[in-house]
N, C-alpha and C positions, 0 to 999 in steps of 0.2 A: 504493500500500500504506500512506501515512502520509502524515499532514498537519500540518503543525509550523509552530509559533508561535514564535519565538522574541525575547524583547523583552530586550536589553541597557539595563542599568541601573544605577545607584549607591545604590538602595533600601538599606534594613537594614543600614546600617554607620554606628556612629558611635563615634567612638573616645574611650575615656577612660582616659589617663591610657598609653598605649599598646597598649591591648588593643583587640581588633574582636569586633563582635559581630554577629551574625547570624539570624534567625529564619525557622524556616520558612514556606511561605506560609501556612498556616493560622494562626499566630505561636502554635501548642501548643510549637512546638521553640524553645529558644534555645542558640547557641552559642556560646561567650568561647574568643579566642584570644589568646596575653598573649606576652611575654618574659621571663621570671623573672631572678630576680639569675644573674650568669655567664652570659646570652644564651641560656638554655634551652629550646627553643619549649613550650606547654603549652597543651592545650584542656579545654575542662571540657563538659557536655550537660545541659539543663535540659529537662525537659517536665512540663508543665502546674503552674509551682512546685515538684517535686518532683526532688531529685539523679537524674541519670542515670549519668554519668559526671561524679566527682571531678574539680578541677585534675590533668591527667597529662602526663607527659611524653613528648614525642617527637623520633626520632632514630634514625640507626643506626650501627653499630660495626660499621668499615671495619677491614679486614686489611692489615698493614704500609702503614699511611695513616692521616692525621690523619682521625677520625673527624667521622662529621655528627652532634655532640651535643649543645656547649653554643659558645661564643662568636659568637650571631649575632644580628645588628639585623636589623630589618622595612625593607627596601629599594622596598618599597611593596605595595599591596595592587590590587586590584579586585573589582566584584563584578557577577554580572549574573545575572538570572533568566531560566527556560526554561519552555516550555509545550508537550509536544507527545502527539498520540496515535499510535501503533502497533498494528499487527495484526501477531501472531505468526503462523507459518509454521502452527503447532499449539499449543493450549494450553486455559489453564484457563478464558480468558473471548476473546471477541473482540476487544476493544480495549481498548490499555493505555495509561492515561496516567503518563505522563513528566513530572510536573512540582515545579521545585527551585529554590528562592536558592541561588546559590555566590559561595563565596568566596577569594579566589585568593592567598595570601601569597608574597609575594617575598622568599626571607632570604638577608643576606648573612652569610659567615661569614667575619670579620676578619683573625683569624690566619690562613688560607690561601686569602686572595680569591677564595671561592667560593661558588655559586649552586645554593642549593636552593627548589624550588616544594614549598609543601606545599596542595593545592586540598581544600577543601570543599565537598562538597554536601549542603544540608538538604531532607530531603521531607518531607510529614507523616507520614508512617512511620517516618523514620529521617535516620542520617547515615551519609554515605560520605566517607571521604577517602583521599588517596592523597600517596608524595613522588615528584617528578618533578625529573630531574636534566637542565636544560637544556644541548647543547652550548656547552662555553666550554675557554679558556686551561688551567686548571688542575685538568681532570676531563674524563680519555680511558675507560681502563680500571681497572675496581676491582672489588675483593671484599668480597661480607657478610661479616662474622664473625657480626654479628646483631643485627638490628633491636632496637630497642631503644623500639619503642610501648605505650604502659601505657595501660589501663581503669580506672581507679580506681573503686571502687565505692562505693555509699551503705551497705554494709551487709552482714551475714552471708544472702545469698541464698538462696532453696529453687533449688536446679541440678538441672536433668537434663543428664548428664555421659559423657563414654569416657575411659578412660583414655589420657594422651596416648601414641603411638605411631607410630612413621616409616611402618610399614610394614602397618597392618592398623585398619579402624573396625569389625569384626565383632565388637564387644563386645556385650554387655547391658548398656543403659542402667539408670547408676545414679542412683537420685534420693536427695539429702541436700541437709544443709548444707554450704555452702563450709568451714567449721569441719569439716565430717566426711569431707571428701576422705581426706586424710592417711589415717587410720584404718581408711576401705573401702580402697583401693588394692590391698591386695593379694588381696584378693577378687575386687576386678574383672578382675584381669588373668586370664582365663583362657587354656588353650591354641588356640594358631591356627598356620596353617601358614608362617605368615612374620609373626614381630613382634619391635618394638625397643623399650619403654618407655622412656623419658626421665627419667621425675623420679616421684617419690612424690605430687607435686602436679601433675601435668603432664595439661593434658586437651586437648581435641581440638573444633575449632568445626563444623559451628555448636554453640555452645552457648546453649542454652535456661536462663532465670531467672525466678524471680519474688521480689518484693519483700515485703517486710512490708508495705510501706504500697499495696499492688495492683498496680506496674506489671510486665508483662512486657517483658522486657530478652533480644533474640536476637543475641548477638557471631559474627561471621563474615566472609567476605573475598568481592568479587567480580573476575570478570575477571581470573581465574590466570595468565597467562600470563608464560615468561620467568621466571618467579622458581619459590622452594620451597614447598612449602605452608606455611599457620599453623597453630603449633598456641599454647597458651597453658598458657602456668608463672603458678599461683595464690601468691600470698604470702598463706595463710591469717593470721597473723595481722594483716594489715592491710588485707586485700581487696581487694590489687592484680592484676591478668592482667597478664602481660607479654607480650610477643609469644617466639617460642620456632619458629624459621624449623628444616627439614630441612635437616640437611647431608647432605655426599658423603661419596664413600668418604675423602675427608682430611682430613672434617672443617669443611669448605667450606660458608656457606651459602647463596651466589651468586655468579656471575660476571656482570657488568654493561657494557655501554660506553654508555657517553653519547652521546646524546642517548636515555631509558631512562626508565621508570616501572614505578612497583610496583604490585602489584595494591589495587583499592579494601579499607579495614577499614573494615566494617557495623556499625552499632548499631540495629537495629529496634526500636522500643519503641511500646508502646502502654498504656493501662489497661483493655483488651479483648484477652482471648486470640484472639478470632477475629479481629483485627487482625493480628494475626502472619501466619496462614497465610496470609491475603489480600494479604499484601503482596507487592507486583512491585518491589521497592527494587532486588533484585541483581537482575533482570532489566534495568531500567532505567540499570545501571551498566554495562552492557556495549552494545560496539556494533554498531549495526543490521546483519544480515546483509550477508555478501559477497558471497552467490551469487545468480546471474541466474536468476529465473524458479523459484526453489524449489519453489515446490508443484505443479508438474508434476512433480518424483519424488519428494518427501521427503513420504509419507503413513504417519498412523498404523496403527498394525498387531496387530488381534488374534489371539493363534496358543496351538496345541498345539504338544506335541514330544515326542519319544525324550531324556525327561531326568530327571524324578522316581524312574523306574523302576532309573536309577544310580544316582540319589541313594539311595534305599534301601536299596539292594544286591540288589535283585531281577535285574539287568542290572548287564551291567561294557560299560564304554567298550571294554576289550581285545580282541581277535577270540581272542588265544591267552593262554594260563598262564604263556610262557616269562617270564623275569627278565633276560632279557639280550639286547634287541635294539640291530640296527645298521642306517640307513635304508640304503635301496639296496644291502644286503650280506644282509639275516635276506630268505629268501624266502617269503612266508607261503604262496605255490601248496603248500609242501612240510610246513607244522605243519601240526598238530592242529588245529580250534577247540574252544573250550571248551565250548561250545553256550549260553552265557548271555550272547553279545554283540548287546547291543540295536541298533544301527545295522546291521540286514541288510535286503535288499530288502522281502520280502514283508511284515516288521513296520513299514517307513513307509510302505509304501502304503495299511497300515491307517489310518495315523494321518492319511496324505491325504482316502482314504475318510470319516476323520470327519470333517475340517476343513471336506472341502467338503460334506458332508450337515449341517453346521451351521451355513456360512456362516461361516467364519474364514480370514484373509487366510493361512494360513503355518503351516508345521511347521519346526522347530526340528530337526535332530539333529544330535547330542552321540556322538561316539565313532565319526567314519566314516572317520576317519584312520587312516594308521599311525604306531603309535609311543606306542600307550597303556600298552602293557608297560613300561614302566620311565619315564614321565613323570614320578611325582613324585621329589623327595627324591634325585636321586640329582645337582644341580646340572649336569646335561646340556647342553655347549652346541645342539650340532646334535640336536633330540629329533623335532621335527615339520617336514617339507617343507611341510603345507598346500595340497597337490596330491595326492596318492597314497592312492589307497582304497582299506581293505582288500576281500578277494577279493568280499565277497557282500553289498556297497553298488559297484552299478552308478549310476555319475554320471550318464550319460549318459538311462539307461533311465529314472532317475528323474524327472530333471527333465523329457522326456516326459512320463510318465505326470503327475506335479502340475500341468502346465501345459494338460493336457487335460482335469483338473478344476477348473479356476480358481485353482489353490493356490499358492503361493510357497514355495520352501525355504531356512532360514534358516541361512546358513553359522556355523559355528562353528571358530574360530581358539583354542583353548586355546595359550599360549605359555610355558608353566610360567616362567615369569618368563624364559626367555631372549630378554632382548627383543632382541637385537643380531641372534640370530636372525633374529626374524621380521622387522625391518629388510632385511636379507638378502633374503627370500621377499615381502615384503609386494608389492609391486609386481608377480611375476608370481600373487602369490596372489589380486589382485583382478582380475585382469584373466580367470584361470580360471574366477574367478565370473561374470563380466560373459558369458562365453563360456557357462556354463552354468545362466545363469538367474536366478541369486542377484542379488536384490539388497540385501542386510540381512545384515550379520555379527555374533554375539554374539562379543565375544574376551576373554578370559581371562588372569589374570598371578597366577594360584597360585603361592605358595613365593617363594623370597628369587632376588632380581633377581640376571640376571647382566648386564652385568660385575659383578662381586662386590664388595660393599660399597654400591655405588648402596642407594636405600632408596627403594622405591614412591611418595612424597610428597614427594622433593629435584627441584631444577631439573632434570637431565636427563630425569627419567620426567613431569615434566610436560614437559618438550616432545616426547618421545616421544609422548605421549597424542594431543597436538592433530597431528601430524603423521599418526598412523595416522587419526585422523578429516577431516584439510584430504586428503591424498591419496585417501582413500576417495571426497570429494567430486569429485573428479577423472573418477570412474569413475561416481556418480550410487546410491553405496554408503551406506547409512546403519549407523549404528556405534552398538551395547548393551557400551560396557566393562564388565568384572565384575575388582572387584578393584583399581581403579586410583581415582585421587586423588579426594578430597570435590569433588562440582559446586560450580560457584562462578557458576551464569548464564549462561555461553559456550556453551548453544545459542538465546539468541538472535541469538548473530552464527555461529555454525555448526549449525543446525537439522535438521542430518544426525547429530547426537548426541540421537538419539532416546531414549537411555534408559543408566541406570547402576547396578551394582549398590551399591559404596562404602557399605555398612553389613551389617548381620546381617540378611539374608533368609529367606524363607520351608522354604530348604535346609537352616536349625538346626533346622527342627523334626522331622526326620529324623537331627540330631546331638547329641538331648538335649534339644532343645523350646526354647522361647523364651518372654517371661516374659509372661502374658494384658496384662500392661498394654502389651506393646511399641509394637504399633501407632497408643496414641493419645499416642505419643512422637514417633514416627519423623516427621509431618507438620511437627511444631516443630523439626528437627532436621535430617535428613539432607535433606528433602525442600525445605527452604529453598530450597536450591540448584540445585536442579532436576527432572525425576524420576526412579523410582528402580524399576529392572525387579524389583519383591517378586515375582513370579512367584502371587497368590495361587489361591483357588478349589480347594482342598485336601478333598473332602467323606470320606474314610475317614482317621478322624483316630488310629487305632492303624497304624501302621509294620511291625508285624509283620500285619497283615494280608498283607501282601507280600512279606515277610524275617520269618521266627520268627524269626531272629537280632537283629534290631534291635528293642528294646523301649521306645525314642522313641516318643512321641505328641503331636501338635497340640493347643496349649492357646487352642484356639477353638470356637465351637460354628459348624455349618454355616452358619447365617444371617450369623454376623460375617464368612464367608468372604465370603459374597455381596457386603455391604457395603465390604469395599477393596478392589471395584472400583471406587468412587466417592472414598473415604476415601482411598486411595493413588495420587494421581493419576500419571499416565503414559500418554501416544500410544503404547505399549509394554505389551501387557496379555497374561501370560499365563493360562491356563485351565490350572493346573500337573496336575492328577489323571489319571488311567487315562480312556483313552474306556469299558473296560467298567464300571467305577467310574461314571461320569457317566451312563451309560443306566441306571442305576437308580435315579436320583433326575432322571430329566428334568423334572420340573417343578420343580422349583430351579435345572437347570441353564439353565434358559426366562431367567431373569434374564442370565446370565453371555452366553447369545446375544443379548439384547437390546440391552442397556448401552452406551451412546455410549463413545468412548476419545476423542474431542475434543469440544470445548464451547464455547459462546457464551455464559455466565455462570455464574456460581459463588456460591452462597450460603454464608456460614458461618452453619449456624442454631445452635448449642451448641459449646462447646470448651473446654476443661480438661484444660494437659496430664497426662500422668499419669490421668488420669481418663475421659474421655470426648472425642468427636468426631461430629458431624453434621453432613454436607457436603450441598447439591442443587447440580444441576447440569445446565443445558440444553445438549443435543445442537444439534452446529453445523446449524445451516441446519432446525433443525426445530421443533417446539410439546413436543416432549417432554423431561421433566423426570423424572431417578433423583437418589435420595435412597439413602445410604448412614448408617449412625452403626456408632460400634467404643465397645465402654466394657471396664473393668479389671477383675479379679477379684471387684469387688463389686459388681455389677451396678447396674440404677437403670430411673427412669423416664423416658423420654425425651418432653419434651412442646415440638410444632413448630408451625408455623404453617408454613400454601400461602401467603402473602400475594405471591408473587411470580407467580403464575399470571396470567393475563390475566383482569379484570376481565371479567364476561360470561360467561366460557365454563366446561362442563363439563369433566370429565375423569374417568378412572377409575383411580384407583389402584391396584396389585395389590401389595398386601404382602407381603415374604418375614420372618418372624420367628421367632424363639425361642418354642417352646410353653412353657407354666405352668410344666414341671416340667423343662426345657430344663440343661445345665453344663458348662460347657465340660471337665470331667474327668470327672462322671456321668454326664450324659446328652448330650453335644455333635451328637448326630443328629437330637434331637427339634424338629422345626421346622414350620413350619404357613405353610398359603397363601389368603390372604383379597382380593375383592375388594372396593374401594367408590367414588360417587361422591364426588369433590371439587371446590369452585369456592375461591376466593380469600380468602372468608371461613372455611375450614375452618379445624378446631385437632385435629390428633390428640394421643392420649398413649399412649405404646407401653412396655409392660415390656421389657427387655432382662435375658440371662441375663447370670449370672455370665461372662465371660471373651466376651461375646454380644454382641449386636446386630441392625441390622433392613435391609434394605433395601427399597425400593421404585420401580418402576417408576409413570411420572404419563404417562398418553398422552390428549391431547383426543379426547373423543368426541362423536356428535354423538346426538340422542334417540334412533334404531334400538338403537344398541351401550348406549344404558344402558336403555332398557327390557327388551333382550333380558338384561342383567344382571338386573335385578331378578327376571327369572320364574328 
């Protein structure tokens, strides 16, 4: 699966004056790490001549203990460079190269004879480094009070930003200046169903930057594990980030024993926005899968399901009305239903019926449990068993009947945040699944965590997370959490975390919409770290088409739907809309069946965050190439180049776009389907609506198929 080079060496370090320095291999990166007056460790980040990262400081503040801060000498260093390539289980391109100068400082800290690693690594991308506390004498067990890492910045940034928060990234990204944090803040914080803001200045990584003098600057963390999440406190006036770790319910913001490391802090930077996306830095920071033989069950998965039609409010998750259920005590043989509970037999075997007359791996449903009557908001420990289904979803019957159409069904684990709960359950929860067919859970952690106080993004619900995904591996389970901590790269060492939701998905635009520009955000952003279940493929963009109640509307036109399925990458693709809804625009929907969900290369042809996005991308193991682009509320012209097609040969492109008079609030249905030849030397230029965009299918043909185009 991987073939690695690896060459140890004493390259790119020479020290002056007691400072090291470090370049990356392309030597666009330079790195200084010094000892300040009082033994202060501090790094600075240099690319291509231009400030990246200020002199800052690092260090962190230990709980009833002399802290790791300042009285420390360099007790020696090392340095050695790496070269390797890797094939991901699934992803965005087939082969990823790994390659970095590091550098390894040894610090002793005086006053309590003790030994901190701080390691660096430069790639041409970016820096990662981490503090790693080796076992010794005088450090067993200890607590964060809180990291104390700073960014120091070159300048007042353009940011796209979340307000910082323990417990929720379902904002609206805001774009300003570092200067105008303070001032939006309390804008941005809108209502969610579980959140804790931190500070007036307090945002949430990854966080996306651009410079005055052109560089983009992406701050973030990889390989989470064992510790709290990052979030970061801005000192607007001097335009420092500090680090700003999740406590516990005491206030805690980690428990540690030695021999321990923290997770990597990312600076991706380029003077190419499409360098950003293209980067595998936090991929490369995390380590190479554990599991034997993975891609014998961990395959990408395009699906329907029994879930928008909730989301609406056209369907309730609930079978009944009552407000006051008790598992194992309410007997549903003996309620009412209400008649608008979507998870009953005959309405998934519709959605079977479509999947497989479409060629889609899986249906999804949402609400086939009991215990939908009173899940949220009422802080329930015992809410869902994750076994027991209501009267008229037959488990048994179904999985039958989907598996005598080639279909898969995709368990869903809603845990209203009792996660001690599903701890409790989870063990015979998988094993139910494994006995009845499933192999893919979406799970959920809605509303404020119990034990109470815990906060979605502190060290226990991050090892909660990877323990619901390392056991699910157990059982050959692959895992879509919704609601749980910013990806940080850990599915390439657990590949069975297929997919995450950890941002404002495609389900706000059924709770007030979301803002036209979101999408060519969320790539720079959330998607850093890994990808992210958007659910899109949305084509009846009024809400009350299916709830007169709900007067939300999608702020896309259809064609930009089509395109993040490219733009929004994920082995996790849903088709989110009504199968009746889709049979009346089957030739748009012709894209959405087509469309690769894994891929052996990736172009970025156009990007600007906040602005625009145009991704191609080859389908694994084949000659065909889709093209996606998303652009903002004020639409534009998008002009690309084939140049990556194979020399030689034809193809046919089939265009899905935005018609003349196309808006994503006027007209978001007007869309148009054209075909044409292309070879290598093509150049298109494509209008895009307002809040619009385009996508395209590229499939080689050979003279029959384009002659017969042409009559």
């Amino acid at each position: 699966m991987r073939k690695t080079i690896i060459f140890i060496c004493c390259l790119f370090l020479w020290k002056m004056g007691g400072a090291q320095e470090l370049t990356s291999p392309d030597k666009n990166l330079h790195l200084q790490f010094s000892i300040q007056q009082n033994g202060i460790p501090t790094y600075a980040l240099n690319y291509k001549g231009k400030d990246v990262i200020k002199p800052s400081h690092l260090g962190l503040e230990l709980k009833a203990d002399a802290s790791f801060i300042d009285s420390f000498e360099v007790a020696g260093t090392k340095t050695s460079s790496f070269d390797e390539t890797w094939q991901p289980v699934w992803g965005e391109v087939k082969d990823i190269r790994n390659q970095y100068n590091e550098l390894e400082v040894n610090l002793h800290q005086v006053s309590t004879d003790r030994t901190l690693i701080i390691r660096f690594r430069l790639f041409n991308d970016g820096l990662g480094f981490r503090y790693e506390f080796p076992q010794q004498r005088h450090l067993t067990y200890f607590v964060i009070k809180e990291e104390r890492t700073e960014f120091a910045l070159a300048g007042d940034h353009k940011a796209f930003w979340l307000p910082g928060d323990y417990d929720t990234q379902e904002y609206s990204t805001v774009t300003s200046n570092l200067s105008e944090v303070r001032g939006k803040m309390k804008e941005a914080v809108t209502p969610n169903a579980s959140q804790t803001v931190f500070s007036p200045t307090g945002l949430q990584t990854p966080l996306m930057m651009k410079s005055k003098d052109g560089l983009y600057i992406n701050i973030h963390e990889a390989a989470l594990i064992e510790y709290a999440a990052l979030s970061l406190e801005l000192d607007d006036k001097n335009f420092v980030l500090r680090s700003f770790l999740t406590p516990d319910a005491v206030g805690d913001k980690g428990y540690l024993q030695a021999p321990c490391k923290s997770p990597w802090r990312t600076v991706i930077v380029s003077d190419k926005a499409g360098d950003i996306l293209a980067s595998k830095l936090i991929y490369n920071l995390n380590e190479p899968t554990k599991y034997k033989d993975p891609a014998s069950w961990i395959k990408p998965v395009k699906y329907v399901g029994v879930w928008w039609e909730m989301i609406t409010g056209k369907s309730t998750w609930a079978y009944t009305d009552l407000e006051n259920i008790q598992l194992g005590v309410t007997d549903y043989s003996k309620t009412k239903p209400n008649g608008r509970h979507g998870a009953n037999n005959a309405h998934v075997k519709e959605y079977i019926d479509f999947a497989a007359e479409n060629g889609f791996d899986a249906v999804l449903v949402e609400g086939w449990n009991q215990g939908w009557e009173d899940w949220f908001g009422k802080t329930k420990d015992y809410v869902f068993d994750f076994l027991t289904p209501y009267p008229d979803f037959d488990v048994q019957e179904l999985h039958r009947y989907a598996a005598s159409k080639g279909v898969k069904i995709i368990m869903h684990h809603e845990t209203s945040s009792s996660v001690r709960n599903y701890e409790r359950h989870m063990d015979t929860a998988y094993r139910f699944m494994v006995a009845n067919g499933y192999n893919a859970v979406k799970s959920g952690y809605v509303g404020n965590i119990i034990p109470r106080g815990e906060h979605h993004y502190g060290q226990w619900l991050v090892n909660h997370y990877l323990y619901a995904v390392t056991k699910a591996a157990e059982y050959h389970i692959m895992v879509d959490a919704h609601e749980s901590v910013h990806m940080t790269g850990l599915s390439r060492t657990y590949p069975n975390l297929i997919g995450q939701e950890s941002a404002r998905g495609t389900e706000y635009e059924a709770f007030g919409g979301n803002n036209p520009d979101h999408t060519t955000i969320l790539p720079f952003t959330r998607l850093i770290g890994g990808p992210m279940d958007y659910t899109p493929g949305i084509f009846q963009m009024k809400v009350s088409a299916y709830n007169p109640e709900n007067t939300s509307w999608v702020r896309s036109t259809l064609a930009r739907q089509l395109a993040l399925y490219v733009t929004m990458y994920s082995p996790l693709q849903m088709a989110a809309d009504f199968p009746e809804t889709y049979r009346k625009y089957m030739d748009a929907f012709q894209f959405i069946k087509d469309v690769a969900i894994d891929w052996d290369d990736t172009k970025i042809l156009e990007a600007e965050p906040g602005d625009y996005i145009t991704i191609a991308r080859k389908a694994k193991g084949k000659s065909s190439w889709f093209i996606g682009s998303t652009c903002d509320e004020n639409g534009r012209v998008s002009k690309i180049s084939f140049d990556y097609l194979d020399a030689g040969k034809k193809y046919i492109a089939t265009i899905y776009s935005d018609k003349k008079d196309a808006h994503y609030e006027k007209n978001p249905q007007a869309y148009q389907i054209r075909k044409m030849v292309v070879t290598n030397k093509s150049i298109l230029s494509q209008q895009c609506a307002p809040g619009g965009g385009y996508a395209i299918s590229v499939v080689e043909a050979d003279d029959a198929a384009i002659k017969a185009l042409k009559k």
